[in-house]
C-alpha positions in Angstrom: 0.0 0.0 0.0 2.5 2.5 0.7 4.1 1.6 -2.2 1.5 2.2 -4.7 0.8 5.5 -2.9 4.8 6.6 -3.5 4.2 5.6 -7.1 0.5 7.9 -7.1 2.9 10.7 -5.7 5.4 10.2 -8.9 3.2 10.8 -11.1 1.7 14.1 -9.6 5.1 15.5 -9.2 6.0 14.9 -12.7 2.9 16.3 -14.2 3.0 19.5 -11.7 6.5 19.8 -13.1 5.5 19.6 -17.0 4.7 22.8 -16.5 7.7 24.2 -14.9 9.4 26.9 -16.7 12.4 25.5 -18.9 15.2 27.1 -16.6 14.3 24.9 -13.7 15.0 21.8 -15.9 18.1 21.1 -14.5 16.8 23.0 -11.0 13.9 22.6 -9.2 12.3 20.3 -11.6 14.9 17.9 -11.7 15.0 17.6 -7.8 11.4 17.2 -6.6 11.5 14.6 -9.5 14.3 12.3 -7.7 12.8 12.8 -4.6 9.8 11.7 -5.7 11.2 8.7 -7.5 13.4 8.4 -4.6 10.5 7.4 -2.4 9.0 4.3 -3.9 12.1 3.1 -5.3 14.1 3.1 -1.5 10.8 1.4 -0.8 11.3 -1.6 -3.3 14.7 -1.8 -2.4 14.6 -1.7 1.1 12.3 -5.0 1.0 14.4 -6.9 -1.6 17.5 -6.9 1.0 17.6 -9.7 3.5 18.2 -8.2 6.8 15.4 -6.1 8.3 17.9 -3.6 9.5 18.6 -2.7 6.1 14.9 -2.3 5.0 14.4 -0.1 8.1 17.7 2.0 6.7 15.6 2.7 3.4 12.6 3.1 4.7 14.3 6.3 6.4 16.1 7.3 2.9 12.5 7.5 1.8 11.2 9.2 4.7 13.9 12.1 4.4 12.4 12.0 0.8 9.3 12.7 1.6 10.6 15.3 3.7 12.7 16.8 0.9 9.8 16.9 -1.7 7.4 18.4 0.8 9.9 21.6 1.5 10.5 21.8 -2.6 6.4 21.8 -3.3 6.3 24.9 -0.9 9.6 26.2 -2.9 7.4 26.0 -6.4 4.8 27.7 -4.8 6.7 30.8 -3.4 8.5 31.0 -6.3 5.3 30.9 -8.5 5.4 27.5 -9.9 2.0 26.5 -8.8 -0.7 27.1 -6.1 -1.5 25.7 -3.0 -4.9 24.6 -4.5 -2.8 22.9 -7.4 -0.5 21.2 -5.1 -2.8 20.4 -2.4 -3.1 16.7 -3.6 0.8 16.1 -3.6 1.2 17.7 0.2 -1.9 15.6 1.4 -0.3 12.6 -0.5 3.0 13.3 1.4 2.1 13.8 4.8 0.2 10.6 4.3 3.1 9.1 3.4 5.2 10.1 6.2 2.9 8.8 8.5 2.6 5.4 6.9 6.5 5.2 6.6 6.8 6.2 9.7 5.1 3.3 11.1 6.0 1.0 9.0 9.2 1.6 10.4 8.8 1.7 13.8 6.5 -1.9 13.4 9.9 -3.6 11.9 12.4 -1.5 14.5 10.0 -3.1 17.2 10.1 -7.0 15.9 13.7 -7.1 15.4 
């Protein structure tokens, strides 16, 4: 579940940032892109390895993720990128998703 909701998250950020002007390519754009893309792919990762320790470690490189993108959504908007009401979606999406990693982390840090 938390997986496909880091993948729902990908795509709002990337077509928030179709939009972007062309001088953030390599900025802005390009950042709250990784860090989107960051999120479910630490997920995936973080499962595939053997020990639970590691999947704990990338559930946090997701969590500082989420914590990365939400700061660069309220960048676009101060810097007039997009609007509150047009981003409100991807912070919901990403507060949800710090909650739900956060647990998810704490459950496998407390079954060791």
């Amino acid at each position: 579940m938390v997986w496909q909701k880091g993948i729902a998250l990908v795509k709002m950020v990337y077509q928030l940032t179709q939009h972007f002007p062309d001088a953030e390519k390599f900025g802005l754009l390009s950042q709250m892109r990784r860090a989107a893309v960051s999120i479910p792919s630490n997920i995936a990762e973080g499962q595939c390895r053997r020990a639970r320790g590691e999947f704990v470690q990338f559930l946090s490189h997701s969590e500082g993720s989420v914590a990365e993108l939400g700061i660069q959504v309220i960048i676009s908007i101060e810097l007039g990128y997009g609007t509150a009401a047009q981003t409100e979606k991807i912070t919901n999406l990403t507060t949800e998703l710090s909650k739900m990693l956060d647990s998810l982390r704490q459950k496998l840090e407390v079954t060791k």
